[in-house]
ZASE-752435 format. One record per residue (C-alpha): residue number from 1; residue in three letters; x, y, z. Coordinates in nm, 4 decimals, always signed. Example, Ala and Ser with C-alpha at 12.3 -4.5 7.8 and 13.67 -1.06 7.14 Angstrom:
<pts>
+-----+-----+----------+----------+----------+
!   k !   r !     east !    north !       up !
+-----+-----+----------+----------+----------+
!   1 ! ala !  +1.2300 !  -0.4500 !  +0.7800 !
!   2 ! ser !  +1.3670 !  -0.1060 !  +0.7140 !
+-----+-----+----------+----------+----------+
</pts>
This chain:
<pts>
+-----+-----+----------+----------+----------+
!   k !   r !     east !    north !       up !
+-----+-----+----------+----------+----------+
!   1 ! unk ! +23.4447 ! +13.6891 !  -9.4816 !
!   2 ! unk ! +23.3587 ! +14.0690 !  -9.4293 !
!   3 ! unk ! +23.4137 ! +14.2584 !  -9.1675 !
!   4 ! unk ! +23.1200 ! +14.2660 !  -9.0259 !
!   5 ! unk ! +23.0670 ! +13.8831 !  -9.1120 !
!   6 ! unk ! +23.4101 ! +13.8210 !  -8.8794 !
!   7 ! unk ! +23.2469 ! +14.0707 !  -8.6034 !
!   8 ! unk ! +22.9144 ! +13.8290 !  -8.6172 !
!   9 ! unk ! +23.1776 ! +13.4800 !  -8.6278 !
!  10 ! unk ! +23.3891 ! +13.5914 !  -8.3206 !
!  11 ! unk ! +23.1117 ! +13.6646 !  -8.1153 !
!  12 ! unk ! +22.9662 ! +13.2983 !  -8.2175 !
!  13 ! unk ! +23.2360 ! +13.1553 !  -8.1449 !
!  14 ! unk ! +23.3103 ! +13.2981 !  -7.8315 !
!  15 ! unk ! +22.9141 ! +13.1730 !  -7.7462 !
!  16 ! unk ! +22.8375 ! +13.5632 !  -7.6607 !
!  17 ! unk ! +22.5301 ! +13.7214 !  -7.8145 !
!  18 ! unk ! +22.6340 ! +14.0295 !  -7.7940 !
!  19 ! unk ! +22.9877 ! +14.1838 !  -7.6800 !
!  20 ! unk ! +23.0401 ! +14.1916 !  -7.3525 !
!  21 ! unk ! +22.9667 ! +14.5242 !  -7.1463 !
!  22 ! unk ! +23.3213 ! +14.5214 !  -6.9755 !
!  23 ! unk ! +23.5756 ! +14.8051 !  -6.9499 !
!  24 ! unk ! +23.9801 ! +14.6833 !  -6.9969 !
!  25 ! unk ! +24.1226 ! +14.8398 !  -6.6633 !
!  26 ! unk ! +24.1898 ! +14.5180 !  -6.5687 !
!  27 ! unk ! +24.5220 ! +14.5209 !  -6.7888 !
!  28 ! unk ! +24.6740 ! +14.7046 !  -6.4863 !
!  29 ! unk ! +24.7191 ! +14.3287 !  -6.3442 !
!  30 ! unk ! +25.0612 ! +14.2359 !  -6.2999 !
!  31 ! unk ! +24.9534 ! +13.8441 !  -6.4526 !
!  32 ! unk ! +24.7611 ! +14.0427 !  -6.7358 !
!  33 ! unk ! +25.0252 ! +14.2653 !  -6.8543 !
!  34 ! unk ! +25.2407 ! +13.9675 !  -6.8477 !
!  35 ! unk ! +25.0318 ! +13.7711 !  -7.0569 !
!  36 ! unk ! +25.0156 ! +14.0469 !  -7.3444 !
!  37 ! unk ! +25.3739 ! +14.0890 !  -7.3743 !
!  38 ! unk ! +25.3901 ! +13.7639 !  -7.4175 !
!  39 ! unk ! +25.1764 ! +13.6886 !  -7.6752 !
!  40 ! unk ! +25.3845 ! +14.0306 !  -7.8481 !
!  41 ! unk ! +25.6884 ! +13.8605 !  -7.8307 !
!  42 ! unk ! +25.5718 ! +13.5252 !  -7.9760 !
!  43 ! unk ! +25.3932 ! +13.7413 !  -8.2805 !
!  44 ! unk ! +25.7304 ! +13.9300 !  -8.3545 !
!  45 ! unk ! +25.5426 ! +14.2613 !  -8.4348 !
!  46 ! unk ! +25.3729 ! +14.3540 !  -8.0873 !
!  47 ! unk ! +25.0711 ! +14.4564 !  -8.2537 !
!  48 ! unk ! +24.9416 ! +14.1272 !  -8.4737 !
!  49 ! unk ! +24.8783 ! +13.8006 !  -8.3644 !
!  50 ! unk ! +24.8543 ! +13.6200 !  -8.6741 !
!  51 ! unk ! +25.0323 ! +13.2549 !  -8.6357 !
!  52 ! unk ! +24.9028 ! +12.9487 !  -8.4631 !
!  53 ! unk ! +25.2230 ! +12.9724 !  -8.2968 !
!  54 ! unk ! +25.4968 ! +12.7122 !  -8.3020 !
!  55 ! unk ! +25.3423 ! +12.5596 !  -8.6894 !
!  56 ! unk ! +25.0026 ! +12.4594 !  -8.5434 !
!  57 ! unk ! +24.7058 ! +12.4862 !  -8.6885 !
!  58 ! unk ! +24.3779 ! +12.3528 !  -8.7218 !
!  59 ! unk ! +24.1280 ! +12.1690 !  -8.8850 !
!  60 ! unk ! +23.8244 ! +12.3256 !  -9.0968 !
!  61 ! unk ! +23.5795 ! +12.1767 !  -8.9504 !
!  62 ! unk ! +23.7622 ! +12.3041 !  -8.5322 !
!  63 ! unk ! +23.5189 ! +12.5767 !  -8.4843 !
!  64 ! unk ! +23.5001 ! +12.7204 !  -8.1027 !
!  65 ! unk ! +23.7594 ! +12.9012 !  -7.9058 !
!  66 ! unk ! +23.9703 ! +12.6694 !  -7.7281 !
!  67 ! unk ! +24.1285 ! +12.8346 !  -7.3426 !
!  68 ! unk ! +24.4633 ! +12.7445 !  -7.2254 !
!  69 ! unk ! +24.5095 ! +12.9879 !  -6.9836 !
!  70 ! unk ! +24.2674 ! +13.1551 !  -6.7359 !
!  71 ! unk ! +24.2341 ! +13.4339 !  -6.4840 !
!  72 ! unk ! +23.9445 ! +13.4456 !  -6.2259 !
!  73 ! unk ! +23.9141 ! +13.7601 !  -6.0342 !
!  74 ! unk ! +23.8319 ! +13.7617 !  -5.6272 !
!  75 ! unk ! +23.4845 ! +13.8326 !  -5.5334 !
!  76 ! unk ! +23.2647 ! +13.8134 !  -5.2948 !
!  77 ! unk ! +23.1504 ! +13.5260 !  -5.1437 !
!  78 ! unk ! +22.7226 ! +13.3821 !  -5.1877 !
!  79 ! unk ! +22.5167 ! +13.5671 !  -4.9131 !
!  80 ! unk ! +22.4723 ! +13.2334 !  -4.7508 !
!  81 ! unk ! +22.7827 ! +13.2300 !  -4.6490 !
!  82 ! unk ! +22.8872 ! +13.4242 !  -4.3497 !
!  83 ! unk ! +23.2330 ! +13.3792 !  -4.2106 !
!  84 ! unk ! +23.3180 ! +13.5434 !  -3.9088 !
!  85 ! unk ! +23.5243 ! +13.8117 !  -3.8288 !
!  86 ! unk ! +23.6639 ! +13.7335 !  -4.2314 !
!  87 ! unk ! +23.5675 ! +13.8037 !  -4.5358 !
!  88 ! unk ! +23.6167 ! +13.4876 !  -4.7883 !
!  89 ! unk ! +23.7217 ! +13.4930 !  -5.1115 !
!  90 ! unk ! +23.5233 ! +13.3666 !  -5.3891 !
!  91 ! unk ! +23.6211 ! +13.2732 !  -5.7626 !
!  92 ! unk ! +23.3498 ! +13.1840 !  -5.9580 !
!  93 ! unk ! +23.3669 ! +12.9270 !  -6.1836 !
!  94 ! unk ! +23.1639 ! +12.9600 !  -6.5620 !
!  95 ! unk ! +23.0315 ! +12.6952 !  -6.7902 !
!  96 ! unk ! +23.3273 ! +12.6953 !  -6.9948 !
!  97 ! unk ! +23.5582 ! +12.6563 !  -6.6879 !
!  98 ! unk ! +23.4022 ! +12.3462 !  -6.6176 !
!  99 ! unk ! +23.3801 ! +12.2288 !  -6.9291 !
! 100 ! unk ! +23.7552 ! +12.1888 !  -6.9646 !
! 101 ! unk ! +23.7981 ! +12.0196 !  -6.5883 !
! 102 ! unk ! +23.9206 ! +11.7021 !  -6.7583 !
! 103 ! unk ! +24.2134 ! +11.9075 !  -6.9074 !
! 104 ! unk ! +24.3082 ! +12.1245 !  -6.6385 !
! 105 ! unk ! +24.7136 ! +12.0947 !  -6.5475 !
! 106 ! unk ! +24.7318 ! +12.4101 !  -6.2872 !
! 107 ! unk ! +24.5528 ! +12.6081 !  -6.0718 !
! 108 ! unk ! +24.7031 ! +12.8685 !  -5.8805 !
! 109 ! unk ! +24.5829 ! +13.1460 !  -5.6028 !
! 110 ! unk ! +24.7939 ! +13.4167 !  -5.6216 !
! 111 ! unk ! +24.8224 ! +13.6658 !  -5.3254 !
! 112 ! unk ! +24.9662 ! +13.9778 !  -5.2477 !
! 113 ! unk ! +25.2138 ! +13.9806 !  -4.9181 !
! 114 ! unk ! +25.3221 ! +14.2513 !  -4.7410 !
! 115 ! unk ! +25.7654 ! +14.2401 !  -4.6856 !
! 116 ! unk ! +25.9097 ! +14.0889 !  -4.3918 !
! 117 ! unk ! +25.8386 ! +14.3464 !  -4.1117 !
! 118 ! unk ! +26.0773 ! +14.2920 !  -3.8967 !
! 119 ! unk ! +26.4586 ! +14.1538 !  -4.0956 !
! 120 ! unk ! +26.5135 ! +13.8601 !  -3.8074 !
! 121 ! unk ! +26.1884 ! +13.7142 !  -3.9247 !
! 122 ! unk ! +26.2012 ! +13.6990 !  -4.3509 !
! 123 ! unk ! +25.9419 ! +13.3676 !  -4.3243 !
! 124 ! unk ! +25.5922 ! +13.3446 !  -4.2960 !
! 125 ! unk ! +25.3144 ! +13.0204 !  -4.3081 !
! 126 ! unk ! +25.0238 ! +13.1072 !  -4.4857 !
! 127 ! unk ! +24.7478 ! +12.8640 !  -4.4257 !
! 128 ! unk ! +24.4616 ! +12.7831 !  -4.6980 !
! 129 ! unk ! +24.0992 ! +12.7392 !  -4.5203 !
! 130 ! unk ! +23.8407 ! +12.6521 !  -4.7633 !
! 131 ! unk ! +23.4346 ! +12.7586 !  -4.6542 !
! 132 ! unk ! +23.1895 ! +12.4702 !  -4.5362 !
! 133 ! unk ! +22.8705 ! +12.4457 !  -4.4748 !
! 134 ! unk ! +22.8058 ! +12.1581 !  -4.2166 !
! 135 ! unk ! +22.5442 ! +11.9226 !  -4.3918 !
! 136 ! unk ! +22.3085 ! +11.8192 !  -4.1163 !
! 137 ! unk ! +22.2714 ! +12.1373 !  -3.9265 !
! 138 ! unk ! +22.3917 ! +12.4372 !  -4.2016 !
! 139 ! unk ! +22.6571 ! +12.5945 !  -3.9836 !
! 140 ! unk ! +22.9350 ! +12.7507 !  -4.1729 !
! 141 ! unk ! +23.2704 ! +12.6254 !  -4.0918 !
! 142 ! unk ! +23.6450 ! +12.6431 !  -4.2046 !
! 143 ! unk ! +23.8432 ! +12.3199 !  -4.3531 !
! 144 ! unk ! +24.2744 ! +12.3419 !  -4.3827 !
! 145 ! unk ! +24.3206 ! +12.2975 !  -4.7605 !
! 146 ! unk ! +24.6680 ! +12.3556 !  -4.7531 !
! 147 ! unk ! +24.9891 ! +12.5174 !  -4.5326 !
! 148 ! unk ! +25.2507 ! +12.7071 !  -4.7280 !
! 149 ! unk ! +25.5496 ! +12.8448 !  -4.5527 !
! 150 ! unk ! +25.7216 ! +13.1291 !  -4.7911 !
! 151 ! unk ! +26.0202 ! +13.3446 !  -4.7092 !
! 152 ! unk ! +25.9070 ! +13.7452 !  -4.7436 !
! 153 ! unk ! +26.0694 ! +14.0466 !  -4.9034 !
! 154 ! unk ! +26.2730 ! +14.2480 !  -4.6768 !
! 155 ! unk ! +26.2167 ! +14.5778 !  -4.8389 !
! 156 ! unk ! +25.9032 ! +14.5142 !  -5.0524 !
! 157 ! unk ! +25.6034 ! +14.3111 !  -5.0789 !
! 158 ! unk ! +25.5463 ! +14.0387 !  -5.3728 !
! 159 ! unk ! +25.2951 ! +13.7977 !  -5.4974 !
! 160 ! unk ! +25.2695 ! +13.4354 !  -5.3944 !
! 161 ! unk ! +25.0887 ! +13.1281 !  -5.6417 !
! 162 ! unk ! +24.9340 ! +12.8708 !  -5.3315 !
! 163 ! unk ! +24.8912 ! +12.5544 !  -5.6082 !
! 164 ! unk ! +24.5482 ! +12.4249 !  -5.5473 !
! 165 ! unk ! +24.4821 ! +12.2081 !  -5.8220 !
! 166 ! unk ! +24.3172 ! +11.9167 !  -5.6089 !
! 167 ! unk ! +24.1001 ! +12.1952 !  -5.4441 !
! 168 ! unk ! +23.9941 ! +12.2932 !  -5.7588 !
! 169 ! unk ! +23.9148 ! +12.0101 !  -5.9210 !
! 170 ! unk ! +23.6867 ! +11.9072 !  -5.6296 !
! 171 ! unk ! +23.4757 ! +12.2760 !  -5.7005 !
! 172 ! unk ! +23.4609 ! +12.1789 !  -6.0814 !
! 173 ! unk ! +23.3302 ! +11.8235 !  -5.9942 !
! 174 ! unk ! +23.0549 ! +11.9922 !  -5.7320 !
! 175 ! unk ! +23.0438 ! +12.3587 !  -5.7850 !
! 176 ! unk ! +22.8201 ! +12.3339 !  -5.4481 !
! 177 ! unk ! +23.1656 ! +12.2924 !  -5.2809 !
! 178 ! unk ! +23.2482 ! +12.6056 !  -5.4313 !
! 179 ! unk ! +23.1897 ! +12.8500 !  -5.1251 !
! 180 ! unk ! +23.5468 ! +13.0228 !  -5.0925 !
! 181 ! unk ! +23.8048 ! +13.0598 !  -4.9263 !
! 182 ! unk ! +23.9848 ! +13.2402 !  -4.6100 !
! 183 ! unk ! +24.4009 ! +13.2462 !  -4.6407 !
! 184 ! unk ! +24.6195 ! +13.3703 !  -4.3337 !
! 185 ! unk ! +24.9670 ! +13.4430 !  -4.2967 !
! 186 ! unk ! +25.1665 ! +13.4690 !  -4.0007 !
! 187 ! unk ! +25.5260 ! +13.5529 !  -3.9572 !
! 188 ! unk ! +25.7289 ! +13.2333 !  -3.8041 !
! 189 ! unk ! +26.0738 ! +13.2242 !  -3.6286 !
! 190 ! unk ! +26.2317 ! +12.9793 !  -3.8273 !
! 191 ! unk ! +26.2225 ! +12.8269 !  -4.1984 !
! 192 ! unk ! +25.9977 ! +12.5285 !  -4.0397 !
! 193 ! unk ! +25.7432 ! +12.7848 !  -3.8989 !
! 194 ! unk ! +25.7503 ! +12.6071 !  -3.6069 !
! 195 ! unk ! +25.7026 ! +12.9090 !  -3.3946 !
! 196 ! unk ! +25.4748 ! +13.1941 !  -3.4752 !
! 197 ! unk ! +25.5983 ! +13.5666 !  -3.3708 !
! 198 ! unk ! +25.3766 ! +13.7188 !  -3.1346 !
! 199 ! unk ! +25.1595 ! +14.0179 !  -3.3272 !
! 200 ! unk ! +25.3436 ! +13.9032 !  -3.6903 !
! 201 ! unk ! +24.9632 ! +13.8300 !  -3.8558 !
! 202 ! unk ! +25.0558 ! +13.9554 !  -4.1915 !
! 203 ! unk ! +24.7514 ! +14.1495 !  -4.3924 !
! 204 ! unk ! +24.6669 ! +13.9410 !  -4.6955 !
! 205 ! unk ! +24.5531 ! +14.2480 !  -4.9716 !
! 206 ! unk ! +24.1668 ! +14.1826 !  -5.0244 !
! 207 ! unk ! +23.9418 ! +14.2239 !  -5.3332 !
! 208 ! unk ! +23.8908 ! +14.6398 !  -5.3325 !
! 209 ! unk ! +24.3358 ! +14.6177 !  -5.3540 !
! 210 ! unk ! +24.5526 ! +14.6960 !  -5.6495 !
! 211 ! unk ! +24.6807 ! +14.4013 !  -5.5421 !
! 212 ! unk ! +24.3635 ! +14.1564 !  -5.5778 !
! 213 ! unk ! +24.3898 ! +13.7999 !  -5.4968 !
! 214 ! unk ! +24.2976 ! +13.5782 !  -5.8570 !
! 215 ! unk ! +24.3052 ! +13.2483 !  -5.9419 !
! 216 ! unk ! +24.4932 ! +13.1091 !  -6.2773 !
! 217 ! unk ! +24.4049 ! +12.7953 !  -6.4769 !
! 218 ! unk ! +24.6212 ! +12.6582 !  -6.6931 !
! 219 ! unk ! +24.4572 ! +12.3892 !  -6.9677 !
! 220 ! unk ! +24.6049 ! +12.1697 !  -7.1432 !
! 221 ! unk ! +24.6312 ! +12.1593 !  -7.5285 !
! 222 ! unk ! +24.5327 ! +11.8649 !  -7.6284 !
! 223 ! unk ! +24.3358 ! +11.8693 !  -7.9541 !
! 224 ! unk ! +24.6102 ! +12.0542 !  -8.1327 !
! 225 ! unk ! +24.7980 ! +11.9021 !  -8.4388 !
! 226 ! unk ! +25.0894 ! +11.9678 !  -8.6325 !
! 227 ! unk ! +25.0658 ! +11.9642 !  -9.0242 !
! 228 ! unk ! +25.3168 ! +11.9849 !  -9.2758 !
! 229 ! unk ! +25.3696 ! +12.2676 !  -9.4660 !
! 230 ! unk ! +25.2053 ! +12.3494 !  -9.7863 !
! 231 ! unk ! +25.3074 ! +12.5609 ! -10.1007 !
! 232 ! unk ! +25.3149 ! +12.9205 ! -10.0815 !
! 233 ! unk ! +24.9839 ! +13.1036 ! -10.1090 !
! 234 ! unk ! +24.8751 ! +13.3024 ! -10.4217 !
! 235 ! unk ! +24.8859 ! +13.6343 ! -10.2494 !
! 236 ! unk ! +24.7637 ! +13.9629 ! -10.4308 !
! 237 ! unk ! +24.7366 ! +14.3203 ! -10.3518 !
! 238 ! unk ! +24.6174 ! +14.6054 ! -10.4870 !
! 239 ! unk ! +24.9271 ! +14.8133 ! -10.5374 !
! 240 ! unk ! +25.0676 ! +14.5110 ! -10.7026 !
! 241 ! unk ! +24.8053 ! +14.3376 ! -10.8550 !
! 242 ! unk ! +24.5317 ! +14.6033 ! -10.9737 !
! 243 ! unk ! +24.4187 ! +14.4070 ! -11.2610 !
! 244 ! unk ! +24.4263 ! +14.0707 ! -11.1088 !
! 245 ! unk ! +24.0596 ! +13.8863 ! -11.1434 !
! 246 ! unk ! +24.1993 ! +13.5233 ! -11.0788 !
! 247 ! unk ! +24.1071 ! +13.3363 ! -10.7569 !
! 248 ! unk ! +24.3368 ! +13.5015 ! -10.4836 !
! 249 ! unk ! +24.4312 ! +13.5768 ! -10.1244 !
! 250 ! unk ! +24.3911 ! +13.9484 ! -10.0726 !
! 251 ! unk ! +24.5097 ! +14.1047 !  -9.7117 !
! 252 ! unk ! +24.1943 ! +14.1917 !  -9.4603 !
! 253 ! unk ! +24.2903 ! +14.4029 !  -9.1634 !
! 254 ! unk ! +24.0787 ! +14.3434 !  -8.8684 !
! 255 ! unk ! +24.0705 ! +14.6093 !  -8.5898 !
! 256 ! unk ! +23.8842 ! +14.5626 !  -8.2706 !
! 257 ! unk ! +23.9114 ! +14.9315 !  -8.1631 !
! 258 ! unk ! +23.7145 ! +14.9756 !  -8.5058 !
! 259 ! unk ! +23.4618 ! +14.7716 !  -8.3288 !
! 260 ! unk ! +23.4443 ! +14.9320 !  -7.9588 !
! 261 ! unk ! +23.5704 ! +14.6366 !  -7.8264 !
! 262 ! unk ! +23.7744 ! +14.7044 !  -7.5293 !
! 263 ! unk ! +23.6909 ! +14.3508 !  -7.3813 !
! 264 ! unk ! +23.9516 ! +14.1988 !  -7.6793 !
! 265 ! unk ! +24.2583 ! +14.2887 !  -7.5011 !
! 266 ! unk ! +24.5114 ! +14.0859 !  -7.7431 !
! 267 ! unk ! +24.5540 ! +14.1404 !  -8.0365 !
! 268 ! unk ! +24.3904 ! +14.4641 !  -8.0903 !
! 269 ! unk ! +24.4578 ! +14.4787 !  -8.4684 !
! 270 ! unk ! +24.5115 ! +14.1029 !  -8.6909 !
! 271 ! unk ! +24.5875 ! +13.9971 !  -9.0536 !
! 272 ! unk ! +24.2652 ! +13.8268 !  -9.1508 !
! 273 ! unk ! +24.2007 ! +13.8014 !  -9.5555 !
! 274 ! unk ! +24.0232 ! +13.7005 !  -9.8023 !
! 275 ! unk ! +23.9326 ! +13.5036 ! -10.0670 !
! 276 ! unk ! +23.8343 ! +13.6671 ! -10.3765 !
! 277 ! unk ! +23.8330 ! +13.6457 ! -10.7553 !
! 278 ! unk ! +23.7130 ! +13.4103 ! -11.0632 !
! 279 ! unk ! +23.7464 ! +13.0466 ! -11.0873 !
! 280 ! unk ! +23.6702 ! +13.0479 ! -11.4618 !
! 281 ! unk ! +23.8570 ! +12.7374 ! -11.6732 !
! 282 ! unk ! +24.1729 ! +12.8279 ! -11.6892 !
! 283 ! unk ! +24.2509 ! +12.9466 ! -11.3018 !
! 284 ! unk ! +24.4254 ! +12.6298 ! -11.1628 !
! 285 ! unk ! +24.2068 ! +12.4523 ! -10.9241 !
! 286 ! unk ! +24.3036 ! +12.3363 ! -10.5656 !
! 287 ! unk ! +24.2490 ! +11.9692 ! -10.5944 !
! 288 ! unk ! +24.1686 ! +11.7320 ! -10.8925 !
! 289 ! unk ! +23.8150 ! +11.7719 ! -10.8243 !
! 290 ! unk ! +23.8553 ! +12.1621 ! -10.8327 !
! 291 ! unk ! +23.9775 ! +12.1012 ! -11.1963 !
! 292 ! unk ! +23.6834 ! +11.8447 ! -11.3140 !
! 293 ! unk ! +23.4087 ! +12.0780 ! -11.1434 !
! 294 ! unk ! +23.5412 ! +12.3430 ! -11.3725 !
! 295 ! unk ! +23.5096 ! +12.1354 ! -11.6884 !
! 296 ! unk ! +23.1500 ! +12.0238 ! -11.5765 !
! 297 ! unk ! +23.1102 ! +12.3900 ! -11.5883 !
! 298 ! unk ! +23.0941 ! +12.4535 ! -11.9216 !
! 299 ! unk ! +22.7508 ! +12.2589 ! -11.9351 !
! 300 ! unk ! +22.5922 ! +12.3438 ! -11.6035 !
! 301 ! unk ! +22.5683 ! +12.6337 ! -11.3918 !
! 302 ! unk ! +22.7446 ! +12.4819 ! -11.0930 !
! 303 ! unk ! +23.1162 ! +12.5588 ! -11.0763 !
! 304 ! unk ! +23.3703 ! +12.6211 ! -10.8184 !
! 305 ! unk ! +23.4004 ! +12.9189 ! -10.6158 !
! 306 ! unk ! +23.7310 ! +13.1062 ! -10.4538 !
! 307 ! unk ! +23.7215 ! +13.0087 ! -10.1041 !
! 308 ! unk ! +23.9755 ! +12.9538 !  -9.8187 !
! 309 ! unk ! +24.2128 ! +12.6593 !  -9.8541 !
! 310 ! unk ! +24.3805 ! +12.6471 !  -9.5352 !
! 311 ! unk ! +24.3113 ! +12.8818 !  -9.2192 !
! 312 ! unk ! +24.4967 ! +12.9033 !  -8.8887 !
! 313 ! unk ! +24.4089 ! +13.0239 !  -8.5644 !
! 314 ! unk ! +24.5025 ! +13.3485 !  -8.3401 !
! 315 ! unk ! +24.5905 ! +13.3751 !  -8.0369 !
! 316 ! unk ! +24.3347 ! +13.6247 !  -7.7912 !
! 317 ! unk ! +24.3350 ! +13.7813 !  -7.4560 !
! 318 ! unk ! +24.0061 ! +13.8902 !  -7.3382 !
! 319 ! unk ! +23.7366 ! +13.9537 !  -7.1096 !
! 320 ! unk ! +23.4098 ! +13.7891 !  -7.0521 !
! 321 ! unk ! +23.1249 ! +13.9243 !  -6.8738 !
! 322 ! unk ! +23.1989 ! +13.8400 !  -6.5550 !
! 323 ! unk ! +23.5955 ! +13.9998 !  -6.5926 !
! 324 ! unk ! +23.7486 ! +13.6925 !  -6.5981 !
! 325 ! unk ! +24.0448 ! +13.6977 !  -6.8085 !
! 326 ! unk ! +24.0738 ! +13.4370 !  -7.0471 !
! 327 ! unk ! +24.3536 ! +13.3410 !  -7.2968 !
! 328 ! unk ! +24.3216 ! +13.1150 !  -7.6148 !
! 329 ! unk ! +24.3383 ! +12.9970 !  -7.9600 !
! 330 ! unk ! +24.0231 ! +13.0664 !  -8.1696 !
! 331 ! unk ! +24.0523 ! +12.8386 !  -8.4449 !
! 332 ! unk ! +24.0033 ! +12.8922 !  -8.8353 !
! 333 ! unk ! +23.9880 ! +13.2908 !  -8.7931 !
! 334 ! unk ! +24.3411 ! +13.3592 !  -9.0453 !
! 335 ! unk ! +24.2947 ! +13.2597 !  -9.4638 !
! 336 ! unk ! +24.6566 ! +13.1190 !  -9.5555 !
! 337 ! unk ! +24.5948 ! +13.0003 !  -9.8576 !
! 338 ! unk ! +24.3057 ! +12.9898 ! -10.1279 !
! 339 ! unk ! +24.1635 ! +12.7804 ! -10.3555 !
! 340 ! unk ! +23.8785 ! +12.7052 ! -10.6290 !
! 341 ! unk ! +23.6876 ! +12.4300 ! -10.5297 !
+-----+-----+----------+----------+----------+
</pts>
């Protein structure tokens, strides 16, 4: 594939039409930054991200992106749904989100907590309250989800991850359940939060904060498999192989800031390549059927063509239209080896 051709297949994949409109400020996230040095480390160069990772890979025929991580930004909550003296907040949840409800393993709120303001009282309960609406006469109403007690910076504040898996499988199953949520803290006397301090509300940072609530999915990875390894490619170049014509692998380099596309925000530059050259009796064919279509070529007009033998998947980081932040494999984007066939 071309450049352009891999531009067009990404985007297919992905099931965008067209790129999404999305700036990368986002990256600023604590859980986002995190993610990208991650995925550095695991591709040994910080810049490429051209394994499967771990010796997967995946099948020709695997075809769309598959998520295995997930971050949902905090937004605001449906009009119709008018909590007061709060202001819910409200992750909304996409097509492909629920598409992968069967093989979600986490789901995590993480919030932003001020430290302990007063040393003698380090612990705080935050309490979970999930938006109703009562069926028969529309009122909207809070529900406990879920009490957390947490012990608080002394000098600092840090981030918290409230597990809501059950929560958010329920939203998945009925997005009309899907209305928000309201989370409180309050600073307690003792480790059992038995007894709340008089005035010790703590201020949970909101949406508009550099400190944003989000909630993270984890999915699991379940459709990959492991394969054994093959024979070394037939790898050419053109400082080493200028008068190579033979069916070969020949490097590709694809960059995404070539493209304008901020919303790709790992990797920004990957090993791709290509297939090209002539599969004229003679070259050594892939398979035995390689080698008889060749043969059959000397009579007929048919013959085999240089094409990929193997491809692997990369890992990406990005952005979709709604700045959700999703990580991935997408499959069969990397040529390993190729073939005439």
């Amino acid at each position: 594939m071309k450049k352009q051709s891999i531009k067009e297949e990404i985007l297919r994949r992905l099931n965008f039409d067209t790129a999404p409109d999305v700036n990368s400020s986002i990256v600023s996230s604590p859980v986002v930054r995190n993610l990208i040095r991650k995925l550095e480390a695991e591709s040994g160069s910080g810049m490429m991200s051209d394994q499967a990772g771990g010796g997967w890979s995946v099948d020709m025929d695997d075809y769309h992106f598959r998520p295995s991580s997930m971050v949902i930004p905090a937004s605001q909550a449906p009009q119709h749904v008018q909590v007061r003296d709060e202001t819910p907040l409200y992750f909304k949840l996409t097509d492909r989100v629920i598409d992968s409800r069967k093989d979600l393993d986490n789901a995590m709120v993480n919030i932003h907590l001020p430290a302990a303001y007063n040393p003698r009282y380090p612990h705080a309960k935050i309490t979970v309250w999930m938006v109703t609406v009562d069926k028969k006469g529309g009122g909207v109403g809070l529900t406990k989800a879920k009490e957390q007690v947490v012990e608080l910076r002394p000098h600092s504040g840090g981030r918290v991850s409230l597990h809501l898996l059950r929560l958010v499988k329920i939203w998945l199953k009925k997005s009309s359940e899907n209305l928000g949520l309201v989370i409180r803290a309050n600073t307690c006397t003792a480790p059992d939060c038995t007894k709340f301090v008089s005035g010790g509300e703590l201020q949970v940072a909101g949406m508009d904060s550099d400190q944003a609530p989000y909630l993270q999915l984890e999915i699991r990875r379940t459709a990959w498999r492991a394969r054994a390894k093959r024979t070394a490619p037939n790898t050419c170049s053109e400082e080493q192989d200028p008068d190579t014509t033979e069916c070969c692998m020949w490097p590709l380099t694809i960059d995404f800031e070539e493209f304008g596309w901020e919303w790709v925000l790992f990797p920004r530059t990957y090993e791709a390549n290509i297939c090209s050259g002539s599969c004229d009796l003679g070259t050594p064919a892939e398979h035995p059927h390689g080698s008889l279509t060749q043969m059959v070529g000397l009579h007929s007009t048919a013959g085999p063509c240089c094409s990929p033998r193997k491809m692997t998947a990369i890992n990406m980081l990005y952005l979709d239209q709604d700045y959700n932040v999703i990580l991935g494999k997408l499959p069969s984007m990397k040529v390993q080896r190729c073939g005439c066939k």
